[in-house]
C-alpha positions in Angstrom: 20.6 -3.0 -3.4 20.1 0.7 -3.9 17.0 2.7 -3.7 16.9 2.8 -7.7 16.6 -0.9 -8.4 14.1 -1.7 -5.8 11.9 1.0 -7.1 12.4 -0.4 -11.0 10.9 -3.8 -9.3 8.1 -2.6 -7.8 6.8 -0.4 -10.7 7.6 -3.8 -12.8 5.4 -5.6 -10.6 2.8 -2.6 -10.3 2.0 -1.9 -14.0 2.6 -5.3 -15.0 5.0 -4.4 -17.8 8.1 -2.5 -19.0 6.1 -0.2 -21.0 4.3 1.4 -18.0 7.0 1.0 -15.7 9.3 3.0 -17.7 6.3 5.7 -18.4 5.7 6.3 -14.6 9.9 6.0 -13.5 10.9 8.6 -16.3 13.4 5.9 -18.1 13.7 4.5 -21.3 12.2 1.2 -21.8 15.0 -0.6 -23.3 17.0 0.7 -20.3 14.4 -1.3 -17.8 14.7 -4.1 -19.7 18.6 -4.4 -19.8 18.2 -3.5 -15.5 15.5 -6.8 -15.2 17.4 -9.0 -18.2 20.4 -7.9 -16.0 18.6 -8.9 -12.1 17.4 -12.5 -13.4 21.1 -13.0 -14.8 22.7 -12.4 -11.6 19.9 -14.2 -9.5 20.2 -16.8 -11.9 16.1 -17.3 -12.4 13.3 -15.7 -14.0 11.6 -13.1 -12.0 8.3 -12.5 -14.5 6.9 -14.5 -17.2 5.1 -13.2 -19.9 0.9 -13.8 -20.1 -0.5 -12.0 -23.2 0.8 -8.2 -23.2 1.4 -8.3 -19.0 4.4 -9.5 -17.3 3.5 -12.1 -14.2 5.9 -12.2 -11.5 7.1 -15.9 -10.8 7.4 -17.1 -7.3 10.9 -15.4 -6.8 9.9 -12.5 -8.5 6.7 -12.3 -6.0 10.0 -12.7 -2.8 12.1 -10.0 -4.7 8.8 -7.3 -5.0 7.8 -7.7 -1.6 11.3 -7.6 0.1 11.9 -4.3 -2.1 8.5 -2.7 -1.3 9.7 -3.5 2.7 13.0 -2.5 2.4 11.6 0.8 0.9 9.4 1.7 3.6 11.6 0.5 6.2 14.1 3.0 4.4 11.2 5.9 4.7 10.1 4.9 8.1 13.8 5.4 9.3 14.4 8.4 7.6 11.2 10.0 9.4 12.1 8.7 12.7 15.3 10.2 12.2 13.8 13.5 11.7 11.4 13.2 14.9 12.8 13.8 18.3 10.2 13.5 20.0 8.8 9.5 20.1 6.0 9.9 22.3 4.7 12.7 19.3 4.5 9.5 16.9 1.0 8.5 15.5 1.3 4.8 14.6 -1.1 3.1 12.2 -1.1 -0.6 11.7 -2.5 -2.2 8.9 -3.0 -5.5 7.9 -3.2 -7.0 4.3 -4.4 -10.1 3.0 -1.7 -10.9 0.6 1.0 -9.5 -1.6 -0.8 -7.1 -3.9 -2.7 -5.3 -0.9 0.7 -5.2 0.6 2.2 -3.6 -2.5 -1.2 -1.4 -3.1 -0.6 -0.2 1.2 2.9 0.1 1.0 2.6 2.9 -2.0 0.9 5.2 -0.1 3.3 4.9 3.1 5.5 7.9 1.4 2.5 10.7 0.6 1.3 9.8 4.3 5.0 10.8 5.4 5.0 14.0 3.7 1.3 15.1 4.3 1.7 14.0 8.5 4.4 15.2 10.3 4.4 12.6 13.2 2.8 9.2 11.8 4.3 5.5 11.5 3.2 3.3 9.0 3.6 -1.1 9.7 1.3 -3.4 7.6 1.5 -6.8 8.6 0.2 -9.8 6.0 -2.1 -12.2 7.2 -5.2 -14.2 6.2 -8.4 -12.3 6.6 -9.2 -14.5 9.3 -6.8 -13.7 11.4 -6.6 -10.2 10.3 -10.4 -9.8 12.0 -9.3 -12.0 14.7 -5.8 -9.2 15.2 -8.7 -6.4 14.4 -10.7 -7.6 17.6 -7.6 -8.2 19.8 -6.7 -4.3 19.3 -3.6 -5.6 17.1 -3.9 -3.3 14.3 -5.9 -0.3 13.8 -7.3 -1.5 10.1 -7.1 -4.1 7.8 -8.0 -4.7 4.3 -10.3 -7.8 5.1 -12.0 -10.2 2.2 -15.5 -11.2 2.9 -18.5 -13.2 1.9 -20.7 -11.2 3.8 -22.9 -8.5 2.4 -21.1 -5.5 1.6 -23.9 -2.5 2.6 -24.0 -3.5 6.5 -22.2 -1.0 9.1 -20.0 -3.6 9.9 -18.8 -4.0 6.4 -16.3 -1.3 6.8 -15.2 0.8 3.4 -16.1 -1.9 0.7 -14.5 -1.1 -2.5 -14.1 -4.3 -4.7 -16.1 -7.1 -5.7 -14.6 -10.2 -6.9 -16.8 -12.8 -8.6 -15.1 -16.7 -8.0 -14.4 -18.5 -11.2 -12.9 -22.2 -12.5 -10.2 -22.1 -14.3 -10.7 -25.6 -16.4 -7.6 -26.8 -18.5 -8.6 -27.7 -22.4 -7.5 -30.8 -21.8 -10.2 -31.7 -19.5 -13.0 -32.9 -22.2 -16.5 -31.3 -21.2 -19.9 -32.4 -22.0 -22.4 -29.8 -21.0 -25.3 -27.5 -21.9 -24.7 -23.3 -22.1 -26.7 -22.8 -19.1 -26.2 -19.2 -19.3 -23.8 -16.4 -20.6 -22.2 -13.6 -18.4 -20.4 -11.4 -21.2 -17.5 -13.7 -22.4 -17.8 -16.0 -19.7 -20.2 -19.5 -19.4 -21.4 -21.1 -16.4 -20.0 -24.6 -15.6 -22.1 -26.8 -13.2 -19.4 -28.1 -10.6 -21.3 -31.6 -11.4 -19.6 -31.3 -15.2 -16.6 -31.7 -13.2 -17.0 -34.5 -10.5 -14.3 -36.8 -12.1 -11.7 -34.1 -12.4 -8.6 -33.0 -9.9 -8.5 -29.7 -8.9 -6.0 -27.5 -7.4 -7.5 -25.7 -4.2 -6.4 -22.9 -1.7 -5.2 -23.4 1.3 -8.2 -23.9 4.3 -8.4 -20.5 6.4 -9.0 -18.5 3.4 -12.1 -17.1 2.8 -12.0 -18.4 -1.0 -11.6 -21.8 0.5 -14.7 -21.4 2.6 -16.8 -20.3 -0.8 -15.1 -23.1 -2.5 -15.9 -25.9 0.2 -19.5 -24.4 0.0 -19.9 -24.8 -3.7 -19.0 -28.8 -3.1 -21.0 -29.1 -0.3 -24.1 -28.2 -2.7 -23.1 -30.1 -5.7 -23.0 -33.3 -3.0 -19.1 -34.1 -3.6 -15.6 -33.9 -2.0 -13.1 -33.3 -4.6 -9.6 -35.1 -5.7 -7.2 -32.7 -5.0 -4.2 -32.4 -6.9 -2.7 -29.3 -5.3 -3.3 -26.9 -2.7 -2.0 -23.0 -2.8 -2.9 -19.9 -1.7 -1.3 -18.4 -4.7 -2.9 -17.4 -8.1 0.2 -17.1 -10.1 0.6 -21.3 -8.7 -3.0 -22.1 -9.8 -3.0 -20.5 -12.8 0.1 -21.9 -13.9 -1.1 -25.8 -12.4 -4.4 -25.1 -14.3 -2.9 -23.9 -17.5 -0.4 -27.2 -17.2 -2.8 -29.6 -17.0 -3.0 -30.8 -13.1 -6.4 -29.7 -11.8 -9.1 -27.3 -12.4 -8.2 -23.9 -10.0 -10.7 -21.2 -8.2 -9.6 -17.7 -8.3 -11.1 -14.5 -8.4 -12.0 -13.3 -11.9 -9.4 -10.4 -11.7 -6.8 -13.1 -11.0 -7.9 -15.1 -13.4 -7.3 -12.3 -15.8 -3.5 -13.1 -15.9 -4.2 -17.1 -17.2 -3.0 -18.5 -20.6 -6.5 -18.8 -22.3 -5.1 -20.9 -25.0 -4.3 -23.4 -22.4 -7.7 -23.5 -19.9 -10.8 -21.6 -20.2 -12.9 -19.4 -17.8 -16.3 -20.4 -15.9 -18.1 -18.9 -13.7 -20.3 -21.0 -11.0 -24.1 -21.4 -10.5 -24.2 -19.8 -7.2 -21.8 -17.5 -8.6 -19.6 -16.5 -5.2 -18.3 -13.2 -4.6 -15.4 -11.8 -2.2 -15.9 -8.0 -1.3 -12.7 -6.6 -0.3 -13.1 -3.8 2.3 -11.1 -1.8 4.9 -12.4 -1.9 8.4 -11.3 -0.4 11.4 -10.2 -1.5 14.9 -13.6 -1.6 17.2 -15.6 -1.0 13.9 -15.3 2.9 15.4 -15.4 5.9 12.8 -12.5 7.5 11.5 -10.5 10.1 13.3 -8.8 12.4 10.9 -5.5 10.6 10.3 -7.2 7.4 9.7 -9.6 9.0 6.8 -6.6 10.3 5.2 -5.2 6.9 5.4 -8.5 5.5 3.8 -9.2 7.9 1.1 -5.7 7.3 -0.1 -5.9 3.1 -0.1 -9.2 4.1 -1.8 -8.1 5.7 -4.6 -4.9 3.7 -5.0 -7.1 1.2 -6.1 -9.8 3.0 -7.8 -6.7 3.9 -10.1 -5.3 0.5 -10.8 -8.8 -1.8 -10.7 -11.5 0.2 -12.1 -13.1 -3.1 -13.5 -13.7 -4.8 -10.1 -15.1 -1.1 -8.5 -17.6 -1.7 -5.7 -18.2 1.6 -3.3 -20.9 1.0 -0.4 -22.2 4.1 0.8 -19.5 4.3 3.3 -16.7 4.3 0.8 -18.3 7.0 -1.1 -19.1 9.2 1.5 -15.6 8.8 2.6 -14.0 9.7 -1.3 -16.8 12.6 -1.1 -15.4 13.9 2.3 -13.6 17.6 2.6 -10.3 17.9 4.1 -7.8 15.8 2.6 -4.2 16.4 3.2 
């Protein structure tokens, strides 16, 4: 593969179409289509499927993004070791990431880090958050982008910057009997009750959306009939939309799903996941790790504005002097 396809997957997968892709690449947008209609002949599968106006990646498009956004960096890391001759000179940062978008979002900023520092070496290393705090504490990586359901204005929060409210996503086939309880903009609440007699499709069990999920059951008095189990939204969404179970996701996942085939609830005890970046020995920042934070910051104050949640820290940081 050269350097000009994986870059035309990535964007793909980035903007979540061909229209912005081409935009920010400098092509033609017919051009990007023939390259993609041209990948998923030669592959012999689909690598996105269309929701609405955005393109999804499927499961093989998901392997083909992150093995080009690796194969990039890898290509940039070499380069720059390359042009060091001196190894012991090298500042390393490791980061950790929960899952394939934070390891897209991290792996964008690897390049600007290698132009603004001379001697720095970007890894980021996927892992449940879970473990990620576990790798934190074990001096395994210097930071992580960590998901929580703790409060997100504590010290030990870390740089908080995105709040994700858990929803159901209920297929219309499921036939529902229940009072509007309450209305949160275009979303109604569902009482977990409404759905005791329903299979649902849950993540996997060291996530910390299972742990808010196994806590919602535990107070409606029930264990669920599970249909399915997957860490993956694009999975759920698609298992929800078909028919086999009633899925938790994060409302900014959920954003992606087929409305015309399952509708959006939120919960009574409406759960939230604040995603935050917190450092090895909860210590503060020297100066290469705050440029490292300023930039995931605003990587995804660009792309998410609607999910935005700055602690103090995170602001203070974005307010900061200095940047490189």
């Amino acid at each position: 593969m050269q350097d000009r396809q994986l870059r035309y997957m990535v964007e793909i997968g980035r903007w979540g179409s061909l229209s912005g892709a081409a935009r920010h690449l400098g092509v033609s947008q017919p051009a990007l289509s023939q390259f993609l209609a041209n990948e998923e002949q030669a592959l012999g599968t689909k690598l996105f499927i269309p929701y609405g106006n955005r393109m999804i990646p499927t499961p093989a498009g998901n392997v083909y993004i992150t093995a080009a956004s690796r194969m990039l960096k890898v290509r940039d890391q070499t380069y720059s070791r390359i042009m060091r001759p001196d190894p012991d000179s090298i500042r390393r940062v490791r980061i950790g990431v929960p899952n394939q978008y934070y390891d897209r979002l991290a792996a964008r900023i690897v390049p600007s880090l290698y132009s603004s520092i001379k001697n720095i070496d970007i890894s980021i290393k996927d892992a449940v958050s879970l473990d990620l705090s576990n790798q934190l504490d074990a001096g395994e990586l210097d930071m992580a982008i960590i998901g929580s359901a703790d409060s997100p204005d504590t010290p030990e929060s870390g740089f908080v910057f995105m709040r994700c409210e858990v929803c159901i996503l209920v297929p219309r086939v499921f036939n529902l009997n229940f009072p509007v309880l309450e209305n949160n903009k275009e979303h109604k609440l569902l009482p977990l009750e409404e759905l005791r007699d329903q299979p649902f499709v849950l993540p996997e069990g060291r996530s910390v959306l299972r742990g808010l999920v196994d806590r919602a059951f535990s107070e409606a008095g029930y264990m669920p009939h599970v249909s399915y189990r997957s860490d993956n939204p694009y999975v759920a969404m698609e298992l929800a939309a078909g028919g086999f179970g009633a899925a938790f996701l994060t409302l900014n996942a959920a954003s992606g799903a087929d409305i015309s085939r399952c509708r959006i609830f939120l919960m009574e005890s409406h759960p939230c996941i604040y995603y935050g970046i917190r450092l090895r020995d909860r210590k503060d920042p020297d100066e290469v790790e705050s440029l490292v934070i300023r930039r995931l910051l605003k990587e995804v104050l660009r792309e998410r504005e609607d999910f935005i949640y700055l602690n103090e820290a995170s602001r203070r940081m974005l307010e900061s002097e200095g940047e490189n």
